[in-house]
KEKOL-142521 format. One line per 2 residues: for each residue x, y, z of C-alpha. Coordinates in steps of 0.02 Angstrom, whole numbers, m for minus. Each point is the difference from the previous one (the first is absolute). Layout:
REM residues N
X,Y,Z  ...
//
This chain:
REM residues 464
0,0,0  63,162,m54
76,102,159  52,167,m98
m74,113,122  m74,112,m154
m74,m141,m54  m67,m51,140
m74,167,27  m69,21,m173
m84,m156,50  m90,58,150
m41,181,m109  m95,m101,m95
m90,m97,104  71,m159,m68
109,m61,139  m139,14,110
m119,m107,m122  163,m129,9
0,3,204  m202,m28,m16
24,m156,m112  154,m76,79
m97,m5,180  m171,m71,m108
106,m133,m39  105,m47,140
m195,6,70  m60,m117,m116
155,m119,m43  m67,m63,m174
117,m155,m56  28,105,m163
71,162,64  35,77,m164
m170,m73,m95  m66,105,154
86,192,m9  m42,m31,m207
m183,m19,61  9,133,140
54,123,m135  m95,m65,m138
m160,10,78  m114,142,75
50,136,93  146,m6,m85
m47,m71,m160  m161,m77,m109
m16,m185,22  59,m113,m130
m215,m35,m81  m21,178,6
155,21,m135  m101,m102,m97
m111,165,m29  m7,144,m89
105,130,42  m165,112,44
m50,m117,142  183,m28,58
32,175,48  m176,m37,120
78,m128,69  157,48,107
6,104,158  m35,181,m87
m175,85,m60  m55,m30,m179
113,134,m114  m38,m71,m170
43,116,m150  m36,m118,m116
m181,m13,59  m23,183,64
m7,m32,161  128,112,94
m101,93,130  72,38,162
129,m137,m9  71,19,174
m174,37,66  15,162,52
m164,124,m27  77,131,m117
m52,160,16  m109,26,m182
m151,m100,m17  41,m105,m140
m89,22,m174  m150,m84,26
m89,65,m176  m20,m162,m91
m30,m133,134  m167,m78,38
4,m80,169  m125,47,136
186,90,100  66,87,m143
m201,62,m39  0,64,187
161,93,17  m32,80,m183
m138,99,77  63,16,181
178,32,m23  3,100,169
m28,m198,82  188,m41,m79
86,179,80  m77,m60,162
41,m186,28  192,8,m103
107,23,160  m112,m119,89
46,m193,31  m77,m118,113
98,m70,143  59,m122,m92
90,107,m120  m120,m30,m145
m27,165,m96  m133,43,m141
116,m32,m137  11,m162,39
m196,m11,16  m45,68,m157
181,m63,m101  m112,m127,m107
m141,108,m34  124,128,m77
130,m122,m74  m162,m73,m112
m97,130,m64  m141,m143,m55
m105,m19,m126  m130,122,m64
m145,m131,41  80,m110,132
m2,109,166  131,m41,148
m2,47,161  158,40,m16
46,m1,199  71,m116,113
47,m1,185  164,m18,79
m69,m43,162  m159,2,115
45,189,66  m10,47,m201
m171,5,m5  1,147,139
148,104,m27  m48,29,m154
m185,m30,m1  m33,181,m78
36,m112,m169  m49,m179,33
m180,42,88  m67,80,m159
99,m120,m136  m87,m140,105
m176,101,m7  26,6,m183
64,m171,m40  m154,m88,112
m127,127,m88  m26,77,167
88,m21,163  3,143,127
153,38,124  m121,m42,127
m74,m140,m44  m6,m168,97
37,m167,m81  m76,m140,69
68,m159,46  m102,m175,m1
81,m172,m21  m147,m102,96
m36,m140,m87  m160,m50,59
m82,175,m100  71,m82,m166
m134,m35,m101  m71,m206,m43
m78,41,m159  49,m141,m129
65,97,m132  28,m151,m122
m140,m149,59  39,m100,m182
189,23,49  18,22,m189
56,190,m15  118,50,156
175,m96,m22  116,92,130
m38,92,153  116,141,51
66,126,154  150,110,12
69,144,96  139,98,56
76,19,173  129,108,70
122,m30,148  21,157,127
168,55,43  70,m33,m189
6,122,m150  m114,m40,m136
85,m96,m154  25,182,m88
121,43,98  60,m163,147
205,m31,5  81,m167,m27
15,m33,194  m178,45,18
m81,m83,m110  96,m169,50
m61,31,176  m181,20,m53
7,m179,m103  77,m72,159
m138,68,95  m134,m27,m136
65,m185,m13  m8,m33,183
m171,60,m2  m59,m120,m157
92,m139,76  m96,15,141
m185,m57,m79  m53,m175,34
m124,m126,m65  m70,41,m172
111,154,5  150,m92,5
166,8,m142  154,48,m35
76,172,m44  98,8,m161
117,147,m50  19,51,m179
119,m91,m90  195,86,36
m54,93,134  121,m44,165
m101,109,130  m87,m165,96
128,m129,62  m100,m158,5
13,11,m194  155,136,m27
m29,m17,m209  m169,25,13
m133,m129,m80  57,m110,m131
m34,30,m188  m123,m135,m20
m115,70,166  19,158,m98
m83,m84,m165  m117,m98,100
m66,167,84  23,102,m154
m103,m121,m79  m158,29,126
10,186,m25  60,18,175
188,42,m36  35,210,22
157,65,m95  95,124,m32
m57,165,m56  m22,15,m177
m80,183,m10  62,168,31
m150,53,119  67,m135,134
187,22,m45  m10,188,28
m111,m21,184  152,m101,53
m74,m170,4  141,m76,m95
129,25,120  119,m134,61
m100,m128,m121  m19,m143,74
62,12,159  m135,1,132
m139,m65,m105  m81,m154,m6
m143,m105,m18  m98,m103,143
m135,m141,m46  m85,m111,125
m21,m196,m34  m157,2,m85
63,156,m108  m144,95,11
79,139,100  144,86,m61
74,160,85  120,104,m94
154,73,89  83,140,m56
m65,63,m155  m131,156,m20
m51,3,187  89,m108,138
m140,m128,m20  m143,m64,m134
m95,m133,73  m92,m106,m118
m144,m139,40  m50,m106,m133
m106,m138,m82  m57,m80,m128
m222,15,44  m78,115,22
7,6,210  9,176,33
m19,m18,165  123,m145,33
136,121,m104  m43,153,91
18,m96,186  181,m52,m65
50,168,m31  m56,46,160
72,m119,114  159,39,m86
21,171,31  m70,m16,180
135,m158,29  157,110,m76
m77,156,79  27,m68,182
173,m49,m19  25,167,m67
m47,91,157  80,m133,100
149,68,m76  m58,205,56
m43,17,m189  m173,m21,m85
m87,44,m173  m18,160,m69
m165,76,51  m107,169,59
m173,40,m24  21,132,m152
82,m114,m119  m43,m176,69
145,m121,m55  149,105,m27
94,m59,m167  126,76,m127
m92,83,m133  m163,92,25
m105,m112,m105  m1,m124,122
m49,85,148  m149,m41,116
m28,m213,m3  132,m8,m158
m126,m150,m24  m30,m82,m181
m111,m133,22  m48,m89,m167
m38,m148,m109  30,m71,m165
m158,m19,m82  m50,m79,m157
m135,88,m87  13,17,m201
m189,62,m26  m10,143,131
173,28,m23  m16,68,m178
m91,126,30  98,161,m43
m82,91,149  55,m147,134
150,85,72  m123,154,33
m126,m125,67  126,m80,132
65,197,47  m204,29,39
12,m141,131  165,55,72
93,m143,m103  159,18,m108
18,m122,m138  183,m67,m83
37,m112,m120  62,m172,71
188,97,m24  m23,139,110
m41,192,m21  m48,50,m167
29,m172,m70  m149,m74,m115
m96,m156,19  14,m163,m48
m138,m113,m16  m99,112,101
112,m19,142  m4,159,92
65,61,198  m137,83,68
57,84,197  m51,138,83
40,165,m64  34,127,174
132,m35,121  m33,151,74
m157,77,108  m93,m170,35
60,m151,103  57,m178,m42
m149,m86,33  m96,134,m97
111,m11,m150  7,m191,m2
m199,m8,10  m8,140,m120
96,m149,m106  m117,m143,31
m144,98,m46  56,44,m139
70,m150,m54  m156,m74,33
m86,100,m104  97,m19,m170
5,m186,24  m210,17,m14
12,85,m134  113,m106,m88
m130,m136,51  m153,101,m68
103,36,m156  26,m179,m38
m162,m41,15  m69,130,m110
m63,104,120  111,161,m64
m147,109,42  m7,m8,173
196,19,17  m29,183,m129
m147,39,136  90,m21,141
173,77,m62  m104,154,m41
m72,14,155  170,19,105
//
């Protein structure tokens, strides 16, 4: 090792010595048979690197995928790369997202909450990076917001209350978002008595962890102490509940598998549709939620692999329940019991989920706020389907219909994944009964319709 002393100190200048020290004592700590396989790995891999999957990528997503903000010429996306507030608003003329729409017209809101950050450190360039990096598409509207912790949604509530109003077609800084996850008020309505038109039954949701930054904005340390925490939590369900927790393949943040899962649980989940990956898009690379890809992340499924909670990737959780009936009410109890079995080990730990009585379950972008509930079901309905008014006929009954592929994908073979439509303003048991009335309904009419009885359906449709 070189002992020139100017040397040496050039070293230290730079902060490189000190990264040296940091590694050295990480691996005297750890005492990996391979010592040099190890430092190549220490130094090839996030914070000090991108991990070897992620060079796979495109340059645009690799530069989201380190230790630093987004700062992505190539892609315009440059804003506030060190994530300091500067002191001009930025030009704001030709986006269309609910925050760029907001400060347009209230550009006083931007002098007063620049010098602000919450105690965290978060500041409003971080918050609105995305929504300025992407100025959107003229008939695609973003929120365009996201939240670097809990406290953003109050230290700088002068721009997220009304951007949240807007977004949920009317939500008032003072109003109250109710919370209901009894079972017992779910409704027993058979939606499907044939069992010819419901194939898969459906509940998701987001959940937060106090005490951590948001995914925007969480360090490398952090975020490996929430998936410790998150993990001990998941490992903790029992019974029907019960699994495994799997990191994402090349991630070395949980010990019990320091490589992560292996390629083929990878295929095998990707293959279910239950496999998250890396960002691909600009409006999640610029929010930050790229960072340190994929340390930190990972994907838990019980025995019977109808739950499945993601770790790590939008919000700290996504809990999924799922079938293949149409039980509703068998799904929804899942979900519940989940949350409620993770939620006590959270607070046995002085933590808990995100939560107040303004904005209900506290998540990362705005658009999820209140239950952050999507409760749906794939239905297969060719006759009522084709309709070219049926996507205005579900929004009537508080319903939002996708093709089998997701949002804004089309239908095929009258396959369609009908859910409620608000997160926001009613509670969970409202919003999934809102669902099984509804769901209800269309499968009638796509009985009536096959019988010939079109009439009654028009009559009825007309009345709503």
């Amino acid at each position: 090792m070189d002992k020139d002393p100017a040397n040496v100190e050039y070293l230290r200048e730079k902060g490189v010595a000190d990264l040296v020290d940091v590694a050295i004592q990480e691996l005297v700590k750890e005492k990996p048979e391979n010592a040099m396989e190890w430092m190549r790995d220490y130094f090839d891999y996030p914070p000090h690197g991108i991990s070897k999957n992620v060079k796979k990528l495109d340059g645009w997503i690799q530069v989201g995928c380190g230790d630093k903000p987004y700062n992505c010429p190539e892609k315009n996306a440059t804003f506030a790369p060190d994530g300091t507030t500067p002191d001009d608003m930025p030009n704001l003329a030709e986006h269309n997202n609910f925050m760029a729409e907001f400060l347009r017209d209230h550009k006083d809101v931007y002098e007063t909450l620049k010098g602000k950050t919450t105690p965290n450190g978060v500041t409003l360039a971080q918050c609105i990076k995305t929504g300025v990096d992407n100025p959107g598409h003229p008939h695609i509207k973003t929120v365009g917001l996201t939240a670097g912790d809990e406290e953003s949604y109050t230290v700088f509530k002068e721009l997220f209350d009304p951007v949240i109003d807007a977004r949920h077609g009317g939500y008032g800084a003072d109003a109250k978002q109710p919370t209901d996850l009894d079972l017992s008020k779910v409704s027993d309505i058979d939606m499907d008595p044939d069992n010819k038109y419901i194939e898969t039954t459906r509940v998701r949701t987001g959940r937060s962890m106090r005490g951590f930054k948001l995914p925007p904005t969480i360090g490398f340390e952090e975020r490996r102490k929430l998936e410790a925490l998150a993990v001990k939590g998941l490992l903790n369900l029992s019974e029907d509940l019960k699994g495994d927790y799997f990191p994402l393949h090349g991630s070395h943040s949980y010990q019990a598998k320091p490589n992560g899962m292996s390629e083929e649980k990878e295929g095998e989940l990707r293959t279910m549709g239950n496999l998250f990956q890396e960002p691909d898009s600009t409006l999640l690379l610029a929010s930050g939620m790229g960072r340190h890809w994929p340390d930190g992340r990972g994907v838990y499924h019980n025995d019977d692999k109808n739950l499945f909670v993601w770790v790590g990737e939008e919000d700290h959780l996504r809990i999924v329940s799922m079938q293949r009936d149409k039980n509703m009410k068998e799904t929804f109890g899942r979900f519940v019991r989940a949350c409620d079995k993770v939620q006590e080990v959270l607070k046995s730990e002085g933590s808990d989920f995100m939560h107040n009585d303004h904005l209900g379950w506290v998540l990362t972008c705005p658009s999820n706020l209140g239950t952050g509930l999507r409760a749906g079901q794939m239905l297969k309905i060719p006759l009522i389907s084709a309709r070219k008014d049926f996507k205005n006929i579900c929004k009537k009954m508080g319903l939002q219909a996708r093709g089998a592929a997701g949002v804004d994908s089309a239908s095929v073979g009258g396959k369609w994944d009908i859910s409620n439509a608000d997160r926001l303003g009613k509670s969970e048991v409202e919003l999934v009964n809102i669902m099984i009335n509804g769901n209800a309904k269309i499968v009638r009419w796509e009985q009536l319709m096959e019988q010939g009885r079109s009439a009654e359906v028009e009559k009825e449709i007309a009345a709503m």
